[in-house]
C-alpha positions in Angstrom: 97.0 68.7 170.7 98.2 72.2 171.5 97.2 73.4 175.1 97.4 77.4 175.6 97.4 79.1 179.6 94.5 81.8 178.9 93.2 84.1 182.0 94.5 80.9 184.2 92.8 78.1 181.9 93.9 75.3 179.9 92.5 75.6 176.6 92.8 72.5 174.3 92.6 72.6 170.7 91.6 70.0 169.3 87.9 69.1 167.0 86.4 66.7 168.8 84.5 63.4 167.2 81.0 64.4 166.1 79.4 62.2 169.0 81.0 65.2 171.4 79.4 67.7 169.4 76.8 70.1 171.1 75.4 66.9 173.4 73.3 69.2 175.8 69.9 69.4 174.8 68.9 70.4 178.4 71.5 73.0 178.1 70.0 74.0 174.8 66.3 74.5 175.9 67.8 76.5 178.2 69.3 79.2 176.8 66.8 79.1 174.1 64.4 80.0 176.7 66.2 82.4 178.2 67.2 84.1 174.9 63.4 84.2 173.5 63.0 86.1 176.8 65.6 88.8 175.8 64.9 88.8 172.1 63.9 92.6 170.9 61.8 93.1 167.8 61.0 95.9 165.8 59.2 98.6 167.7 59.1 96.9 171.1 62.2 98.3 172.8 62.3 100.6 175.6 63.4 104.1 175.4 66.5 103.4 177.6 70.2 102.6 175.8 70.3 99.2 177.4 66.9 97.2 176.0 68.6 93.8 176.9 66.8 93.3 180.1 67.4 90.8 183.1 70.6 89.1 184.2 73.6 90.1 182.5 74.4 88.8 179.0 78.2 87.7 178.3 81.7 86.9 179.9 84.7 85.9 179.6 85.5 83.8 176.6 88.8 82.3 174.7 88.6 81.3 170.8 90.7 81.4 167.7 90.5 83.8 164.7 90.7 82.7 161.4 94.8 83.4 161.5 95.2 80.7 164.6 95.5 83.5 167.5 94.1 83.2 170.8 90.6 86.1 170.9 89.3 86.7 173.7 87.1 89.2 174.9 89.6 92.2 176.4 90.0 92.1 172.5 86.8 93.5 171.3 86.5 95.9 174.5 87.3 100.2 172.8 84.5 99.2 169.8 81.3 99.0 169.2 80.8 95.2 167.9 77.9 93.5 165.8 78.2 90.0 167.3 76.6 86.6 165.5 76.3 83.5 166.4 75.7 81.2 162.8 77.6 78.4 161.0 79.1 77.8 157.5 76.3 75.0 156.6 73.4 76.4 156.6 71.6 76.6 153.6 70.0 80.2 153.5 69.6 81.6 157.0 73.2 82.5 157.8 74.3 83.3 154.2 71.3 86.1 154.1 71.8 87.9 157.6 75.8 88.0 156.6 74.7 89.8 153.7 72.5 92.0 156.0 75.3 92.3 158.4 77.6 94.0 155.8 75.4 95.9 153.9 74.2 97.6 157.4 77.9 98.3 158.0 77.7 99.7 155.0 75.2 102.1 155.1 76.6 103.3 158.8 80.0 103.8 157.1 79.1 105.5 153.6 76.8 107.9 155.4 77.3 108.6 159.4 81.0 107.6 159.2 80.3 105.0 162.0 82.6 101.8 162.5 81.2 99.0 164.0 83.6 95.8 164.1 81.5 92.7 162.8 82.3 89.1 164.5 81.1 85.5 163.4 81.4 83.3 166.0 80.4 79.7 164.8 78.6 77.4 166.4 79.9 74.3 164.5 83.6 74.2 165.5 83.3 70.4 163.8 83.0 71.5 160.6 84.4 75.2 160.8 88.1 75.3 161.5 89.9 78.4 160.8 91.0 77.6 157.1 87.2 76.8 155.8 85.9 79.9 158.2 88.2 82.6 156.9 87.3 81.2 153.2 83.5 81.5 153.9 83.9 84.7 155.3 86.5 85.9 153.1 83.1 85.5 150.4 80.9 88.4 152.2 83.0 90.5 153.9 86.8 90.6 154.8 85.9 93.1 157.6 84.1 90.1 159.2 86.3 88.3 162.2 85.6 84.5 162.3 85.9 83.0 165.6 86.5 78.9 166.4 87.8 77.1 169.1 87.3 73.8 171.2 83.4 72.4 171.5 83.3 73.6 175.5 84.8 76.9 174.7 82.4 77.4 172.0 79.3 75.6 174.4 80.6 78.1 177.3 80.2 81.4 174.7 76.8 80.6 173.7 75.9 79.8 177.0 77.2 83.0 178.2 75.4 84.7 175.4 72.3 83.0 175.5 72.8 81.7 172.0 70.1 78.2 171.5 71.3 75.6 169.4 71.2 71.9 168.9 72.4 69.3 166.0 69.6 67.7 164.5 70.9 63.8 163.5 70.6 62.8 159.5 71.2 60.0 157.7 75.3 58.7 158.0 77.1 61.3 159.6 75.7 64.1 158.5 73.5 67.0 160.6 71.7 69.8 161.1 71.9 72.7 163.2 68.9 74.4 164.8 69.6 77.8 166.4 68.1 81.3 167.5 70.1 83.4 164.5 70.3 86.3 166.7 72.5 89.2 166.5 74.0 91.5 169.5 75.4 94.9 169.4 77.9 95.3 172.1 79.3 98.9 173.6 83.1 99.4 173.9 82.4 98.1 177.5 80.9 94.5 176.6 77.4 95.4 177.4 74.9 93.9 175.3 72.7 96.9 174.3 70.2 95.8 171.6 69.4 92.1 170.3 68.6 91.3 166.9 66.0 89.0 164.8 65.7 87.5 161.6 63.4 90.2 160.8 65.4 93.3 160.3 66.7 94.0 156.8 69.9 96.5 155.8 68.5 99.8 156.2 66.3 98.9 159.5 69.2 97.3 161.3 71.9 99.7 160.4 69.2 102.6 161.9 68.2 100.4 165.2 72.6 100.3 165.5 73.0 104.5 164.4 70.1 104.8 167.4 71.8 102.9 170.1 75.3 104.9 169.4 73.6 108.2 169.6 71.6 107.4 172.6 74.6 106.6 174.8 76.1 109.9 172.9 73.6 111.9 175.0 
């Protein structure tokens, strides 16, 4: 067990047994509630910068990159950031919006010159340490930073991002994972300024992202 001092808390890292894992179903309705209530779909945000509406979306937060060093959130503050919540498992969901994720940075890159720093954070910490993250990764996009960490730090980010999910028991030991699949584009400051669905492909996303950067250009 390694225990790191971060903004004054004891961090502890260590993968917990899988009867720790994500046990907060009441905590999971939750935020799944409160996420469907900030989710944005095609065509239905306002005309202000910041469409993520009602009480404020983030915090603080301390993880590990694929590399074993301490992330937290004063890291990602200068950049725009496409932030996802997924997991290594799953069978099709996750695997697709990666794709979509890279190929939208893509397009912003090739043809507006626009940088926007993708970010994975899992929401299986059991299953995806930082050697089996930063191979998954590695197999859509290198540009793509993997974040781990303990089950509470983890619980505490989604939490603080609204993020629903829940492990869904199988047969022996292993499970599923239910979640929200939602992505968040984040302003140099930390503010969450558009939320996104399953629903967007490439070329829609990577326009909804070039519109929120010009908008706060103005």
């Amino acid at each position: 067990m390694h225990i790191l001092l971060v903004h004054g808390l004891l961090i502890s890292f260590i993968f917990v047994q899988p009867a720790a894992v994500m046990g907060f179903v009441g905590l999971a309705a939750f935020v799944h509630y409160n996420d469907e209530r900030r989710a944005v779909l095609k065509g239905q945000g306002s005309t202000s910068v910041n469409v993520v509406k009602g009480p404020v979306i983030g915090g603080p937060f301390a993880l590990i990159d694929t590399e074993k060093r301490i992330v937290t959130e004063k890291d990602l503050r200068g950049n725009w950031t496409l932030l996802y919540f997924g997991y290594t498992s799953s069978p099709d969901v996750v695997p697709e919006q990666l794709q979509i994720m890279s190929k939208a940075l893509n397009i912003l890159e090739s043809r507006h010159s626009v940088k926007v720093r993708p970010v994975f954070v899992t929401i299986d910490p059991q299953r995806d340490n930082p050697s089996h993250l930063r191979a998954y990764l590695k197999e859509f996009d290198p540009r793509i930073i993997g974040l781990t960490g303990p089950v509470a730090a983890v619980r505490q980010m989604a939490q603080e991002y609204r993020v629903y999910f829940k492990k869904i028991e199988e047969d022996g030991n292993d499970y599923l994972i239910d979640s929200s699949h939602k992505m968040y584009l984040l302003s140099p400051n930390l503010e969450v300024m558009r939320c996104f669905g399953i629903e967007y492909n490439a070329e829609e996303l990577s326009q909804a992202i070039l519109n929120a950067l010009q908008k706060t250009a103005h």
